[in-house]
C-alpha positions as CSV (number, residue, x, y, z in Angstrom):
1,X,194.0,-189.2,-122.6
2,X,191.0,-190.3,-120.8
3,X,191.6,-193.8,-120.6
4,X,188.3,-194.2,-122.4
5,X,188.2,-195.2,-126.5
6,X,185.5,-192.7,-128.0
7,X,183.7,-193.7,-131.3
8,X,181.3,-191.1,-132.9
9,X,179.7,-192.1,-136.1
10,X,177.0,-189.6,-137.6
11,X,175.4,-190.3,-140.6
12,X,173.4,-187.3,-142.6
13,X,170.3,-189.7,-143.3
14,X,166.5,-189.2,-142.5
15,X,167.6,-189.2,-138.4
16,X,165.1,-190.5,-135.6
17,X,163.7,-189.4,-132.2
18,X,165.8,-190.4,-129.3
19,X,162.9,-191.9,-128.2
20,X,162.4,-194.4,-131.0
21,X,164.9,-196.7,-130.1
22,X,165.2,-199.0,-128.8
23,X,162.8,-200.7,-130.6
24,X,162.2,-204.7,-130.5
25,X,162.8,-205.0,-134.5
26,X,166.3,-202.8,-134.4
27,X,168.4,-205.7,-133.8
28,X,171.9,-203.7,-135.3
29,X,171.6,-201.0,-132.7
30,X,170.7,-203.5,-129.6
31,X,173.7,-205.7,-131.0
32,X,176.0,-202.8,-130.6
33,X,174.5,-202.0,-127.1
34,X,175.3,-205.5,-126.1
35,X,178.4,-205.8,-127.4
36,X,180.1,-202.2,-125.7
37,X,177.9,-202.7,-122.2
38,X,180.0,-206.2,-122.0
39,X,183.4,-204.2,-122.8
40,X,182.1,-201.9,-119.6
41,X,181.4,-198.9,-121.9
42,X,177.9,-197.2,-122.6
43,X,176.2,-196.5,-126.8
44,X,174.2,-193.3,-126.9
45,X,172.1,-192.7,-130.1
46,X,171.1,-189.0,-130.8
47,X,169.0,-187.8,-133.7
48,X,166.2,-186.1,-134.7
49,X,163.9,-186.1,-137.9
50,X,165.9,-184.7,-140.7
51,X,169.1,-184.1,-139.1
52,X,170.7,-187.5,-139.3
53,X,171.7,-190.1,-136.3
54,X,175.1,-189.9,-134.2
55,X,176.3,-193.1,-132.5
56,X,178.7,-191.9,-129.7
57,X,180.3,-195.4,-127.6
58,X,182.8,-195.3,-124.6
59,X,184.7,-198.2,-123.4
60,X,186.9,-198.2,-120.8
61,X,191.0,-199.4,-121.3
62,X,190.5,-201.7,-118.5
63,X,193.2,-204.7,-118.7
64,X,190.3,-206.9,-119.9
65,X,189.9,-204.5,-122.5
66,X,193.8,-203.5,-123.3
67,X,194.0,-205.9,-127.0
68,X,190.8,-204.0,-128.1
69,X,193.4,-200.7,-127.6
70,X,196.1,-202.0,-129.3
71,X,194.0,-203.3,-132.1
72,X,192.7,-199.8,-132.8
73,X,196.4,-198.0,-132.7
């Protein structure tokens, strides 16, 4: 263990280019952005026409963070 929660989610849709995000009408994906940079952690998005997008987040177990763990176990 890491001390880091990991969450991948992939889906096998259409995909995008890394570079079209983030975009000023994608409010989902800057929601989530938002919402794991104020846990400390960091959202990457990966993807590529045709092949699907991959959400990967990391947020720290800091005490601030330590109900978010528990809540997950």
């Amino acid at each position: 263990m890491d001390g880091n929660i990991h969450l991948h989610v992939r889906d096998n849709g259409v995909g995008m280019p890394e570079r079209a995000w983030p975009r000023p009408q994608c409010y989902g994906l800057l929601a989530a952005s938002e919402r794991v940079a104020e846990l400390g952690g960091t959202l990457r998005t990966l993807g590529s026409p045709g092949q699907g997008t991959t959400l990967e987040a990391t947020i720290p177990l800091t005490p601030q963070n330590s109900r978010l763990g528990k809540e997950l176990i």
